[in-house]
Backbone bond lengths (Angstrom), bond angles and torsions (degrees), N, CA, C in turn:
res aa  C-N    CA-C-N  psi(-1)  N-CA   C-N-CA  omega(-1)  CA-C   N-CA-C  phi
1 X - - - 1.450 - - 1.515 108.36 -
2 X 1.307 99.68 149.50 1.809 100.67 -164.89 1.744 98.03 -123.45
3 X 1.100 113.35 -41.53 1.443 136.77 -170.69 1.507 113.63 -88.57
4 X 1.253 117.80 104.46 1.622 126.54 174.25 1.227 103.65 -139.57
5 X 1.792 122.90 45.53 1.322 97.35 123.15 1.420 162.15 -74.08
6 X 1.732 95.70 -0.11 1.794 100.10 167.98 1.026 104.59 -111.92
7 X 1.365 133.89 70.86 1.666 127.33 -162.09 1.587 85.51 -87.14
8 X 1.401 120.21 -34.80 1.497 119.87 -171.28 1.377 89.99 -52.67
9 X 1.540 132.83 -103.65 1.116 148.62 -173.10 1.118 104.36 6.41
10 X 1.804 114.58 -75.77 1.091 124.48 177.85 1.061 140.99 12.36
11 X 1.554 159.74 78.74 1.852 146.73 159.49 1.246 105.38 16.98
12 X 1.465 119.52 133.27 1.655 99.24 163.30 1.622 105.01 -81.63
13 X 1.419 135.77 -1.77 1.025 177.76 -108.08 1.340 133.12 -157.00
14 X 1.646 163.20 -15.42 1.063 139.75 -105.99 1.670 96.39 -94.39
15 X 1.533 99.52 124.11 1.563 118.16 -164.97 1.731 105.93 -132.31
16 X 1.075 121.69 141.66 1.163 136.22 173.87 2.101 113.95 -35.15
17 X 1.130 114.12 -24.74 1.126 113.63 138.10 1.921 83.05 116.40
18 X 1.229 102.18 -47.17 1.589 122.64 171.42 1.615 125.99 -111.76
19 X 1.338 125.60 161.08 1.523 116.96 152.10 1.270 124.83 -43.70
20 X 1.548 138.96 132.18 0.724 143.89 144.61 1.879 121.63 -12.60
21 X 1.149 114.97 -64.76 1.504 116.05 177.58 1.494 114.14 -72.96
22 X 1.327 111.69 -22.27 1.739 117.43 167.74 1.499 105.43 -68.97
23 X 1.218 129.68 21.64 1.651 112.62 -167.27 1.794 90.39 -103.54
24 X 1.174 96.75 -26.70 1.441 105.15 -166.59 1.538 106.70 -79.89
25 X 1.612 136.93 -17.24 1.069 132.35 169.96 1.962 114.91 -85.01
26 X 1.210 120.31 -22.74 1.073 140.65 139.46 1.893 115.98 2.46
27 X 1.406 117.23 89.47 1.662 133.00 -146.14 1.944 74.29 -92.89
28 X 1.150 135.66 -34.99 1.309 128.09 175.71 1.596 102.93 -160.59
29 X 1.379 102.19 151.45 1.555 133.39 -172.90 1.731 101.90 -131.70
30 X 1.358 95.32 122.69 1.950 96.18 162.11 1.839 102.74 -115.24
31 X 1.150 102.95 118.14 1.858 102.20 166.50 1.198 94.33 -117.40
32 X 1.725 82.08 139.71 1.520 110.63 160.79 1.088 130.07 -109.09
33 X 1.645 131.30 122.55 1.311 115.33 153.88 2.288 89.27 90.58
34 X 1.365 112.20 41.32 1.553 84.28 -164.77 1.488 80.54 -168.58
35 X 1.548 103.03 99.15 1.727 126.19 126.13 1.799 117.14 -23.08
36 X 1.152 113.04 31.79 1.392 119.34 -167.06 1.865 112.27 -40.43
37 X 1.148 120.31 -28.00 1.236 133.68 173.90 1.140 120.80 -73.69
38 X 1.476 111.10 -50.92 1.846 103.65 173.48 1.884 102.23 -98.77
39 X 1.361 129.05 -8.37 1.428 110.38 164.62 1.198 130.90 -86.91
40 X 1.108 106.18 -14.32 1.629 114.24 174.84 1.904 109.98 -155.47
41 X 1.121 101.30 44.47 1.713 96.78 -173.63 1.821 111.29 -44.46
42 X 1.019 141.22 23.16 1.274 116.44 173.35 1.841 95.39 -115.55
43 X 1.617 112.33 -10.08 1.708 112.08 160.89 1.384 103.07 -79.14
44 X 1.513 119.77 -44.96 1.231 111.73 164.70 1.644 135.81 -22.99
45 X 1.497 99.75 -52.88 1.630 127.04 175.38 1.183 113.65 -72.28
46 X 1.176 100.42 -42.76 2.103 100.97 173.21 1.667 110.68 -83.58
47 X 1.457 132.11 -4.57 1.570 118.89 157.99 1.412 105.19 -103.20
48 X 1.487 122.38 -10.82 1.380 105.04 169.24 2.279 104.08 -76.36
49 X 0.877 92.09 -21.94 1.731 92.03 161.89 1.277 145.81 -51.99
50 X 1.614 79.11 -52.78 1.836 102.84 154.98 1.267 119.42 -45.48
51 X 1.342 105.72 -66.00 1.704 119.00 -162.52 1.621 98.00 -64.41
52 X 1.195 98.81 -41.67 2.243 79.84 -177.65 1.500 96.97 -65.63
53 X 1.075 129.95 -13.72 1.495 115.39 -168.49 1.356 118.02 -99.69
54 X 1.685 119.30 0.31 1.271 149.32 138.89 1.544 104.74 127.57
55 X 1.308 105.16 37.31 1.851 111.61 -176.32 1.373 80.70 -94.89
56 X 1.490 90.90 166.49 1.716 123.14 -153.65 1.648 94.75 -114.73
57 X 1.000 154.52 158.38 1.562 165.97 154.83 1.263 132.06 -132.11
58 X 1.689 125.85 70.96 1.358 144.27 -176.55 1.751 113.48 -58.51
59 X 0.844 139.01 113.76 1.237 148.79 175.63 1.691 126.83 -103.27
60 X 1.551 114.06 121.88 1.707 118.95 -168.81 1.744 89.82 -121.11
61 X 1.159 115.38 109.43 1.371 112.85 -173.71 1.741 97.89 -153.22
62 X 1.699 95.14 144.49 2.059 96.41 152.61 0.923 148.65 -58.25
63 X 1.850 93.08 -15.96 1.614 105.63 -153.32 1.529 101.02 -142.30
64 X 1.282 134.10 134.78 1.491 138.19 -178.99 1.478 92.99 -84.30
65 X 1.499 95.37 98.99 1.605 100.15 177.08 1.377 109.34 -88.71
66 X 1.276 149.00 161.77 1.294 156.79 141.30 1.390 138.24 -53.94
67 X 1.916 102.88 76.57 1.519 94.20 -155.65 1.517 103.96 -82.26
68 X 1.557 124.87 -158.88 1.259 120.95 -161.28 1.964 91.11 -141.85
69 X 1.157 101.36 9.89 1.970 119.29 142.04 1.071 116.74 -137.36
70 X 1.697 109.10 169.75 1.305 107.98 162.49 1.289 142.64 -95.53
71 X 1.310 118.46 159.12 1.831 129.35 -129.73 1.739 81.61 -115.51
72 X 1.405 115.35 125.00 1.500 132.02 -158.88 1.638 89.82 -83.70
73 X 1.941 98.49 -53.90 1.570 83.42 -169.20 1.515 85.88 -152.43
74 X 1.597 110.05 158.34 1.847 121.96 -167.10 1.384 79.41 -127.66
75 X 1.642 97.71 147.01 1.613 121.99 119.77 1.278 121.36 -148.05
76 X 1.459 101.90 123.86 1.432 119.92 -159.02 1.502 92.10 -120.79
77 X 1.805 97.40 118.24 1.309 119.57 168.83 1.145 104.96 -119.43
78 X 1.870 106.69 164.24 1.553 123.23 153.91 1.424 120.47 -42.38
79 X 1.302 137.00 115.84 1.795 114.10 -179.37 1.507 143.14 -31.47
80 X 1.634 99.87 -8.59 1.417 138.56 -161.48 1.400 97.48 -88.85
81 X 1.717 116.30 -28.79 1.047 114.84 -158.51 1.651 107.70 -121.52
82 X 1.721 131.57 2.19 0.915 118.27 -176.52 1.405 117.40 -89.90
83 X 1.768 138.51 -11.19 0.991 115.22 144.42 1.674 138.21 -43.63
84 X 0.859 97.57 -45.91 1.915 117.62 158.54 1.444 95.02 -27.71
85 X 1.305 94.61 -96.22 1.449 118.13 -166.57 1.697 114.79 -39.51
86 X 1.029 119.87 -41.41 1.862 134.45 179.81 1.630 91.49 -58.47
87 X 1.341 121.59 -57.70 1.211 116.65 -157.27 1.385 94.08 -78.40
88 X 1.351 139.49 -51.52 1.639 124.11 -179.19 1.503 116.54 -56.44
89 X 1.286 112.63 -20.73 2.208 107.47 144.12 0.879 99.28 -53.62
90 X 1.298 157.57 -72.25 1.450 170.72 -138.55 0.843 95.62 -64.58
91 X 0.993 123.63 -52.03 1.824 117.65 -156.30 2.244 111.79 -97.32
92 X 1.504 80.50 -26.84 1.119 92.25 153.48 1.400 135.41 -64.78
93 X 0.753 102.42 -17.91 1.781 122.64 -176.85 1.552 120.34 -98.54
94 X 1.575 95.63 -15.15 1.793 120.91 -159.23 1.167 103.68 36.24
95 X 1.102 132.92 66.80 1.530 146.75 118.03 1.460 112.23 -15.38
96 X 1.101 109.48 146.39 1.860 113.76 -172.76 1.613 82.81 -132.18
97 X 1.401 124.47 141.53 1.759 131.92 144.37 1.185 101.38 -156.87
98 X 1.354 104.54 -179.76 1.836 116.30 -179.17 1.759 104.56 -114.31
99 X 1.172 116.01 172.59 1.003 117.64 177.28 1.335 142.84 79.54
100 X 1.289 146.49 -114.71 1.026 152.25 -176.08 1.671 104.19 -100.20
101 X 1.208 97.46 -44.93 2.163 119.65 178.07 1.698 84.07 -42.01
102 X 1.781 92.18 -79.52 1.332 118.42 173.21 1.798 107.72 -1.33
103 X 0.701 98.65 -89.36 1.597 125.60 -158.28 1.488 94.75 -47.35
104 X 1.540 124.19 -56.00 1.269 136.96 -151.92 2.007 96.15 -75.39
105 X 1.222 102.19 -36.84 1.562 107.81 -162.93 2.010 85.52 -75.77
106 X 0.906 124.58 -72.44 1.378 130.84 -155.78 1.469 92.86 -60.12
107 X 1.630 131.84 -11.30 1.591 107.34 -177.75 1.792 77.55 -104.28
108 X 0.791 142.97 35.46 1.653 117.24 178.92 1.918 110.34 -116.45
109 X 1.642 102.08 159.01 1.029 85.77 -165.83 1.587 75.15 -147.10
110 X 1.537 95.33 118.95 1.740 109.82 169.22 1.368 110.57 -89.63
111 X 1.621 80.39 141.58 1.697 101.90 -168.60 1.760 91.77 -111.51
112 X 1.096 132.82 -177.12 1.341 157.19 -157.99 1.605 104.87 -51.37
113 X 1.730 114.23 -62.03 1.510 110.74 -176.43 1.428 109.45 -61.35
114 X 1.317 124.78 -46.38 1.481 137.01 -151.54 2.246 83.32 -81.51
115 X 0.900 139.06 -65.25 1.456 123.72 178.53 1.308 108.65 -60.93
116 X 1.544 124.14 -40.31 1.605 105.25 167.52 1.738 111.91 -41.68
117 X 1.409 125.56 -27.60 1.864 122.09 -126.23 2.255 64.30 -109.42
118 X 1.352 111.35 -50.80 1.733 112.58 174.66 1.580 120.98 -50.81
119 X 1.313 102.70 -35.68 1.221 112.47 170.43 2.131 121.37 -42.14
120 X 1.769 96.86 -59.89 1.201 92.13 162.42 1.522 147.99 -36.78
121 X 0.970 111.73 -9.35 1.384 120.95 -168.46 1.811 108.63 -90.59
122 X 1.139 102.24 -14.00 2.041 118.65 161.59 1.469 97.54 -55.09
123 X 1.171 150.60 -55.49 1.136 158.81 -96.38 1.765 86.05 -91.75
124 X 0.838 112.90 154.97 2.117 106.90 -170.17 1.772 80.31 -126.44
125 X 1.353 113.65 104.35 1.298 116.56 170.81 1.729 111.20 151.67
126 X 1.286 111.16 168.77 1.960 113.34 -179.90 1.620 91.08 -48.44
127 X 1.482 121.72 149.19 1.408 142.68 119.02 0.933 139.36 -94.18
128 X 1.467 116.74 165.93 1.488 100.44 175.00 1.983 89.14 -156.90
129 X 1.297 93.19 151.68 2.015 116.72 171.56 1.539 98.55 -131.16
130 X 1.634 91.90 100.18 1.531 118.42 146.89 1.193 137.83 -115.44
131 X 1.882 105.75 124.71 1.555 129.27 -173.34 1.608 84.46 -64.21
132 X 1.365 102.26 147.69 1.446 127.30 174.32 1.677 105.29 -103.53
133 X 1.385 132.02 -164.79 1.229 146.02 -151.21 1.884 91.55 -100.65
134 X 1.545 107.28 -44.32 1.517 129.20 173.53 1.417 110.68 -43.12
135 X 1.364 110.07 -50.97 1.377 117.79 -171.60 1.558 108.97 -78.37
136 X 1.535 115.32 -52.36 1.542 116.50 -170.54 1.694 109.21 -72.27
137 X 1.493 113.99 6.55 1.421 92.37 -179.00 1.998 95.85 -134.80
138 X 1.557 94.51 25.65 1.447 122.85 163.60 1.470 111.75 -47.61
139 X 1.615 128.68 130.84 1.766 88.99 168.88 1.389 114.07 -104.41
140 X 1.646 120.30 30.11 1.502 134.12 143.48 1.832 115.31 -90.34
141 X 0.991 103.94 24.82 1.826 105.89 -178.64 1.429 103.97 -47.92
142 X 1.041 108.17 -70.82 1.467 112.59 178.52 1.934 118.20 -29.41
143 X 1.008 122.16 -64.16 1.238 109.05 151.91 1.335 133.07 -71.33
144 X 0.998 133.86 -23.28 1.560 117.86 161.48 1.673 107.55 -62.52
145 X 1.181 133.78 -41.43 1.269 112.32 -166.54 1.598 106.18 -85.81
146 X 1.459 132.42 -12.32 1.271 141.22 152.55 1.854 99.03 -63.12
147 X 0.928 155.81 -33.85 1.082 140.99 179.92 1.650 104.96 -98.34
148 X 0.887 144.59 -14.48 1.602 151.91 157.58 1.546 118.34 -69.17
149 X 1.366 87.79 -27.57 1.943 103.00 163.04 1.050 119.70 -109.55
150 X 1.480 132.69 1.51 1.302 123.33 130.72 1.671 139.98 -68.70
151 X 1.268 97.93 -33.17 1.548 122.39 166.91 1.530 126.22 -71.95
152 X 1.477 105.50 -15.83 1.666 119.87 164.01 1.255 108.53 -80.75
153 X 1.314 123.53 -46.69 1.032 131.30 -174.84 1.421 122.62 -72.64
154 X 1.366 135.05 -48.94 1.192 148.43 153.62 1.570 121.17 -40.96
155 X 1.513 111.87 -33.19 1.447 130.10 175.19 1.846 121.76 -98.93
156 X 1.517 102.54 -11.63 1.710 106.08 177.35 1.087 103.94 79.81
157 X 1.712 121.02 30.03 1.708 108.46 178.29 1.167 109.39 -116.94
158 X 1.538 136.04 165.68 1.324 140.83 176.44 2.012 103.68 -74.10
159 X 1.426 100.26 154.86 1.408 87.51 179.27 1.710 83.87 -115.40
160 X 1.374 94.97 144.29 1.821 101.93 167.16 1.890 108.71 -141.68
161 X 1.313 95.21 178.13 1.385 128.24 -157.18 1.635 117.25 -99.75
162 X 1.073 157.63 131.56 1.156 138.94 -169.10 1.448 115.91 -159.08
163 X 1.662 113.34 53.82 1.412 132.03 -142.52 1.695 97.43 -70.55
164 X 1.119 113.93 -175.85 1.813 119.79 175.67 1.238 106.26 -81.85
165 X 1.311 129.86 -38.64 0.982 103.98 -179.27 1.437 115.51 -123.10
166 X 1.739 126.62 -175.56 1.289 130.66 -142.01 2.136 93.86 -96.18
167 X 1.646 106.74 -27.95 1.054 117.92 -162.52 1.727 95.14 -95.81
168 X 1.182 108.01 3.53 2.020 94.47 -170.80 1.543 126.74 -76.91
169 X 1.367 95.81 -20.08 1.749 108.13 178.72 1.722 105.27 -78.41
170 X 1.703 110.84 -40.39 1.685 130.03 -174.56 1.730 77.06 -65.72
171 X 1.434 143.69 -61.84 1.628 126.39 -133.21 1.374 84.22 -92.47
172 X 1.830 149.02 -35.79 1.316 141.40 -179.09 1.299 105.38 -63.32
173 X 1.633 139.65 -34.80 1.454 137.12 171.98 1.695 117.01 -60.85
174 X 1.446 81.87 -46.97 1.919 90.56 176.13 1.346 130.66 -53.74
């Protein structure tokens, strides 16, 4: 992580948001920013669970990663461009915040991936919006995870955590 300007905001915590075996009952999932397969393949295994079970999996990433289900809906930006992009979900969603969120959601204008990624939120069942390893070592983190917690919230989903490594939530408790 590079970005601590919302250290306040911040989790005292940053935790998967849900159980592990609840990921797989999960009617829609949005990841951000997250190689979910090679950073944590056993979340990997529990949203490829989902999806046979007819959950949906929206993806905001740089990179067309190679998941091991299928991806309901993409928007794949330059890294330059996924604050942008987070907030035109946002706005898609008509999200209300103040401030900086504020500002970013009311100038944005979703184009096709980012209302496909809004779209999810139909889904009649748990959600969840998880920052990936991409996002937390973002050096806009701070607003993406303020706009990922607006978009949980606005949508009824859990927000979770999905750090690089297996020990990072055990070394942030310690």
């Amino acid at each position: 992580q590079t970005d601590f300007r919302g250290d306040a905001a911040d989790p005292a915590l940053p935790w998967l948001g849900q159980t592990l075996a609840s990921l797989e009952q999960n009617a829609a999932t949005l990841l951000i920013g997250s190689n979910v397969r090679k950073d944590q393949p056993l979340v990997g295994l529990r949203l490829r669970k989902s999806t046979l079970r007819g959950g949906a999996v929206g993806v905001l990433s740089p990179i067309d990663f190679d998941f091991n289900f299928d991806v309901a809906a993409a928007c794949l930006v330059p890294p330059s461009g996924m604050v942008r992009a987070l907030a035109s979900v946002a706005g898609a969603l008509d999200v209300t915040a103040t401030g900086a969120v504020g500002q970013l959601i009311a100038s944005a204008q979703p184009g096709p991936g980012e209302s496909g990624l809004a779209d999810l939120r139909r889904a009649d069942g748990p959600k969840a919006v998880l920052l990936g390893p991409l996002a937390l070592a973002h050096p806009d983190f701070s607003l993406l995870r303020e706009l990922a917690a607006a978009i949980a919230a606005a949508s009824g989903a859990t927000l979770g955590f999905l750090p690089e490594g297996a020990n990072s939530t055990g070394a942030v408790l310690a």
